[in-house]
N, C-alpha and C positions, 0 to 999 in steps of 0.2 A: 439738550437743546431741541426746540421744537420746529423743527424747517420750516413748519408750510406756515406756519405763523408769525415767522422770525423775518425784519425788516435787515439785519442783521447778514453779511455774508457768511456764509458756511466757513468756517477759514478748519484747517487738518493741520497739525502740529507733529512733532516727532515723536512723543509718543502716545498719540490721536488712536483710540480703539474702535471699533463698531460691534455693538451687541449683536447676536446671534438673531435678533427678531428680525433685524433687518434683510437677513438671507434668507433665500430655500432652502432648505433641509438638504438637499441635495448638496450643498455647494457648502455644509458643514465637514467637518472631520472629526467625528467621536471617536475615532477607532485607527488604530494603527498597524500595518500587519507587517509581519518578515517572514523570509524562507526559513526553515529550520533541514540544513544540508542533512543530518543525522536521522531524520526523523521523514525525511520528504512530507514535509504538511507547514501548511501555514497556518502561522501563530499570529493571532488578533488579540492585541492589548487596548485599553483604554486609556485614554486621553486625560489627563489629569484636568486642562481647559481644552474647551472646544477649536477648533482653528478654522480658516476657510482655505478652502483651496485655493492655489495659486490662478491666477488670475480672474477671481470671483468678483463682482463689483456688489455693492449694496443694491436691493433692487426692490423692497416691501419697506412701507412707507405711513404704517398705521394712520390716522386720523388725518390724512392727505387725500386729495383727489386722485383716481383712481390712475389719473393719467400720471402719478408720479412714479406709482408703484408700475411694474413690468414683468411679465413670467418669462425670464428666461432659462433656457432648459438647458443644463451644463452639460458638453458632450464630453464624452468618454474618450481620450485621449488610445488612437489604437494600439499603441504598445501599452499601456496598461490596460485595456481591454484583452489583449492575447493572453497576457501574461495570468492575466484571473482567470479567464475560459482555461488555457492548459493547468492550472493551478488545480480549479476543481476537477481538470479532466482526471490529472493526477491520481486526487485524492479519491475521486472513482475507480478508478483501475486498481488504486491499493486496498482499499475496501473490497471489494468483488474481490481480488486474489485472497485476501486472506478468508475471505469467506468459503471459496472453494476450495480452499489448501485446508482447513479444519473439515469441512464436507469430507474432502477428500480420505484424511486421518482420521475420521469417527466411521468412513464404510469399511476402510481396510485396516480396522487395526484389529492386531490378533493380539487373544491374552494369554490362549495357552495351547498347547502340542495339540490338542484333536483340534482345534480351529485352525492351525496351520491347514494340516492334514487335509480338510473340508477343502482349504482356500488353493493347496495346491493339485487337486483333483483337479480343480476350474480351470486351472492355467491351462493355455494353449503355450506352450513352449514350444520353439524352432526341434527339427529333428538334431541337432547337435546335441538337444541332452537328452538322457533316458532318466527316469526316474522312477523308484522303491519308496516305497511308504512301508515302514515296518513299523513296532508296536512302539519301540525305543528310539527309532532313528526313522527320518528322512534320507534320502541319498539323490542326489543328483550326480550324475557322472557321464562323460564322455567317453568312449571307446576310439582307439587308435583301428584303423582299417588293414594294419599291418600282421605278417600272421607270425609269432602267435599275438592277439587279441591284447592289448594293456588296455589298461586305464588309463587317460590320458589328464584329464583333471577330473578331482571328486572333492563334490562340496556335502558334510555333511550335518545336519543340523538333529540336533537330540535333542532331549526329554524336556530339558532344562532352556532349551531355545538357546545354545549356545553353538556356534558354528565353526567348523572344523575345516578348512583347506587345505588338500592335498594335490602336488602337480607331480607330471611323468616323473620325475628324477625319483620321487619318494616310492614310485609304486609297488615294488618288492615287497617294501616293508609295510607299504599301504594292505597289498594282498593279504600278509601275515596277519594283520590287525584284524581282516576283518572276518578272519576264517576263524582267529581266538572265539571269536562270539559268539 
């Protein structure tokens, strides 16, 4: 039906439509989004038909005088404005961590016993441990300040990158072990 030429009242019916041309772009709904709890990120699906947002009025008015047609500028409702700013704040923060948590796994990752060896020269470790680099083993270990002198805990890491812990109770047998070598 054509308003500006129509002698005719506009009359709206129950189930009365209005095309898409009649709106701003703005005030359309192509897109549908939800939280995904699992995933922290929001999922944007499409709209099988377009919709208007709720309280949009028609407001472009093709072959009408200008005075019919109107721009108005649909605000942004503020709780669905926060809710999108922390959304993508979100999906910022998740992005940058996992970027810097893979940074971080491709500086420090060792593939084999002399690149240990290399990476634990570097360490600045507390004086609570001492540590040996031997040709077969790693050793980190603690010393009890009591005399005589034990081992108090000894962590020790071999050839094969597999790691061994030993506490005071074992240390007898810990000593025996490592005097066999």
């Amino acid at each position: 039906m054509d308003i500006c030429n129509s002698e005719k009242r506009l009359e709206t019916y129950l189930h009365s439509r209005v095309c898409e041309k009649h709106s701003p772009a703005e005030a359309i709904i192509t897109k549908k989004s939800s939280f995904d709890a699992k995933s922290g990120k929001m999922i944007l699906t499409s709209l099988e038909r377009p919709r208007l947002k709720k309280d949009s009025v028609p407001s472009i008015f093709p072959g009408c005088p200008d005075y019919y047609s109107t721009s108005v500028t649909l605000r942004v409702l503020p709780d669905k404005k926060r809710q999108r700013m922390e959304s993508l704040n979100i999906d910022n923060a998740i992005t940058k961590s996992l970027m810097e948590h893979s940074q971080y796994l491709t500086k420090n990752k060792i593939n084999s016993f002399s690149e240990l060896c290399d990476k634990v020269k570097e360490l600045k470790l507390s004086k609570f441990w001492n540590v040996v680099c031997q040709d077969n083993d790693i050793l980190f270990f603690n010393l009890s300040h009591d005399v005589p002198t034990e081992i108090v805990y000894l962590l020790v890491v071999n050839k094969e990158l597999e790691l061994k812990l030993f506490l005071k109770v074992f240390a007898y047998n810990l000593l025996m072990i490592l005097s066999l070598r």
